[in-house]
C-alpha positions as CSV (number, residue, x, y, z in Angstrom):
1,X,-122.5,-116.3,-265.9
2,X,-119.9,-114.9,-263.5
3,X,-120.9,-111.3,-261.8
4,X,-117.8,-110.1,-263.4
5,X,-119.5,-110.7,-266.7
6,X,-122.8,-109.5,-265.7
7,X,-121.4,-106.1,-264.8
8,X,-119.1,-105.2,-268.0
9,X,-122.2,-106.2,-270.0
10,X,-124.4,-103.8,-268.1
11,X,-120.8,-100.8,-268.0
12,X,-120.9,-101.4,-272.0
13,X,-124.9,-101.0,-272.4
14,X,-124.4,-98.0,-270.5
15,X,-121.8,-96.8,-272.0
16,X,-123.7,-97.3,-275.4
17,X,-126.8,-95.2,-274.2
18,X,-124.5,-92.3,-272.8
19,X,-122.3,-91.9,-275.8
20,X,-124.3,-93.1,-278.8
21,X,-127.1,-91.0,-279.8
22,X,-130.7,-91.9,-281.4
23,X,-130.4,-94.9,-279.0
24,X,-134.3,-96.0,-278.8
25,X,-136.1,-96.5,-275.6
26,X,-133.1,-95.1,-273.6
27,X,-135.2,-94.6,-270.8
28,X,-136.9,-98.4,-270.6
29,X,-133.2,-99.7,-271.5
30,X,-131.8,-97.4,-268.4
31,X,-135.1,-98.6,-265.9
32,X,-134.0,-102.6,-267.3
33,X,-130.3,-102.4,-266.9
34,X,-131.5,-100.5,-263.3
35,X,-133.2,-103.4,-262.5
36,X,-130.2,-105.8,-263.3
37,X,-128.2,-104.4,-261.3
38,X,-130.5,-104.5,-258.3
39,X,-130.9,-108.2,-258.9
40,X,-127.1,-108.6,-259.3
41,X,-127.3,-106.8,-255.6
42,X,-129.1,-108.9,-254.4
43,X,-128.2,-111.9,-255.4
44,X,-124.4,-110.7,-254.2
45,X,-125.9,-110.1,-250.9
46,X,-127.3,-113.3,-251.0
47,X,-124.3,-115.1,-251.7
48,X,-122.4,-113.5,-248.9
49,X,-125.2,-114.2,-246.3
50,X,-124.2,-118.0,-247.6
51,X,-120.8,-117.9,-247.2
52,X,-121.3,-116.4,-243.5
53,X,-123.1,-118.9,-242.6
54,X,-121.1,-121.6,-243.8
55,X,-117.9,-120.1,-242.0
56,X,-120.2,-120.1,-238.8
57,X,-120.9,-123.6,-239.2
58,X,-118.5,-125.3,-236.4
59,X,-117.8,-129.1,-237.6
60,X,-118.2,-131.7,-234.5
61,X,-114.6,-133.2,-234.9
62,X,-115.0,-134.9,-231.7
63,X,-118.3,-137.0,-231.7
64,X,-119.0,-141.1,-232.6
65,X,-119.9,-139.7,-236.1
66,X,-117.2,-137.6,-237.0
67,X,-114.8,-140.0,-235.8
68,X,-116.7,-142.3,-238.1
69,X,-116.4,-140.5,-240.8
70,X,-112.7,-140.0,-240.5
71,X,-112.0,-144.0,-240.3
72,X,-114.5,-144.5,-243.9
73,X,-111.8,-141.8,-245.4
74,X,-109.1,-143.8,-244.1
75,X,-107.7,-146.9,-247.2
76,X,-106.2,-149.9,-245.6
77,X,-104.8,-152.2,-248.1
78,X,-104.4,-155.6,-246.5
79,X,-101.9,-158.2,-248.9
């Protein structure tokens, strides 16, 4: 499930709690959705700390190994 998703499901909980009356349990429905969003947080966070490090990764173009890996990309078709 994308984040996008995540957060208009929480927006219409929400908005079903503030405009709907006689909603049961608002309160333990309010803490839960609370709590969704912090995990949404913090898995958000998460991903960005990921995506950091992966731009900070610096790829060796210039060793034995990369230069190996670029020649197993290469096809050569002999006839």
């Amino acid at each position: 499930m994308s984040q996008t998703s995540i957060i208009e499901k929480m927006s219409r909980l929400e908005h079903q709690i503030k405009y709907k009356q006689n909603v049961e349990h608002a309160e333990k429905v309010i803490a839960r959705l609370k709590e969704c969003a912090d995990e949404t947080a913090h898995v958000d966070e998460t991903m960005q700390e990921i995506r950091i490090e992966m731009d900070n990764i610096k790829e060796d173009t210039t060793g034995p190994q990369a230069l190996y890996e670029k020649l197993k990309k290469i096809e050569i078709n002999f006839i």
